[in-house]
C-alpha positions as CSV (number, residue, x, y, z in Angstrom):
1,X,8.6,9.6,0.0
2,X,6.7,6.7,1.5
3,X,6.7,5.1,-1.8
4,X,10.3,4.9,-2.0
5,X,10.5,3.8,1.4
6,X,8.1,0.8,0.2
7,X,10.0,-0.1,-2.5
8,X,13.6,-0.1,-1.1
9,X,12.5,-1.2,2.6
10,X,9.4,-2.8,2.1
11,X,8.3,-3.8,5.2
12,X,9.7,-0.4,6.9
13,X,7.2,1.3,4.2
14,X,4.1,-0.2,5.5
15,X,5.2,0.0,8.8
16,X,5.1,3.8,8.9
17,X,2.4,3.6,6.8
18,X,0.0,2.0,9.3
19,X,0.1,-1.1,8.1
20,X,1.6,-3.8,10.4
21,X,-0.3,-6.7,9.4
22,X,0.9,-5.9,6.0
23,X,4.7,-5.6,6.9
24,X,4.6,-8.8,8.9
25,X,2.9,-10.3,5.5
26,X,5.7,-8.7,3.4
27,X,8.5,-10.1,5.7
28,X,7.4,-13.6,5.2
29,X,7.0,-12.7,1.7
30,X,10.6,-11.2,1.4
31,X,12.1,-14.5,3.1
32,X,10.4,-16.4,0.9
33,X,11.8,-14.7,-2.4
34,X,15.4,-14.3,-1.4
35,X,15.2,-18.0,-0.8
36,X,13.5,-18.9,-4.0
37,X,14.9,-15.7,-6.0
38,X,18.1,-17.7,-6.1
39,X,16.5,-19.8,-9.0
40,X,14.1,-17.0,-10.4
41,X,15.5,-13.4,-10.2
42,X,12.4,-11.6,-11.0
43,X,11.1,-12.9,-7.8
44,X,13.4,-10.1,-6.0
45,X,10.7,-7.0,-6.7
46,X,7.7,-9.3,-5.7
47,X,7.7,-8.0,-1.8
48,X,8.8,-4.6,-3.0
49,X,5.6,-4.7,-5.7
50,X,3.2,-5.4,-2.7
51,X,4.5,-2.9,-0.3
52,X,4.0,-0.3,-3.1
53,X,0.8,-1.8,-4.1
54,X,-0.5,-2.2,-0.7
55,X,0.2,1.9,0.3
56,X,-1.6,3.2,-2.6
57,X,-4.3,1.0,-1.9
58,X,-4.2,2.3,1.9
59,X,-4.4,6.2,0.2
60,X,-6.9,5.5,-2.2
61,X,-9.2,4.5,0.6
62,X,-8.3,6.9,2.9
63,X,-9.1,9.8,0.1
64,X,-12.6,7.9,-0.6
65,X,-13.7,8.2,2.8
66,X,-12.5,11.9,3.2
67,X,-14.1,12.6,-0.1
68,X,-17.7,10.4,1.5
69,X,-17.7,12.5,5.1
70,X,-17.0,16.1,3.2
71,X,-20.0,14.8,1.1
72,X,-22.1,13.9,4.1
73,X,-21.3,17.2,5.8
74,X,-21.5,19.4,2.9
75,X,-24.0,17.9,0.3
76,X,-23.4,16.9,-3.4
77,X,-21.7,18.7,-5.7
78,X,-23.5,21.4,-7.6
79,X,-25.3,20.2,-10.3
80,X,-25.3,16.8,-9.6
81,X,-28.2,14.7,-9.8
82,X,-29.9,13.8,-6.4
């Protein structure tokens, strides 16, 4: 759901994602492509690419650092090589 919050309201998505430096970022970012996305078109999914980009970057780390404290509290996997 949050992605396709990010990639229709970009700066929405990384709001409720936690992420307000990011959404202040991504309005600059989406001023400066509907200004400049008059001349190249493509530049219309750039702040919508970042939003998405920058949420599954946010979730990536957030599953590391679970994965890190359930290995700290519960030890290594079995079998694995200490």
């Amino acid at each position: 759901m949050i992605y396709i919050l990010a990639a229709f309201l970009p700066p929405l998505g990384l709001l409720f994602n936690g992420q307000p430096l990011s959404a202040i970022l991504n309005v600059v970012l989406l001023v400066a492509c509907i200004v400049f996305g008059l001349i190249f078109p493509v530049l219309f999914f750039v702040p919508s690419a970042h939003a998405i980009l920058a949420v599954y970057m946010k979730r990536e780390d957030r599953r590391h650092r679970e994965m890190m404290e359930a290995i700290r509290q519960h030890g290594p996997p079995p079998g694995y090589p200490r």
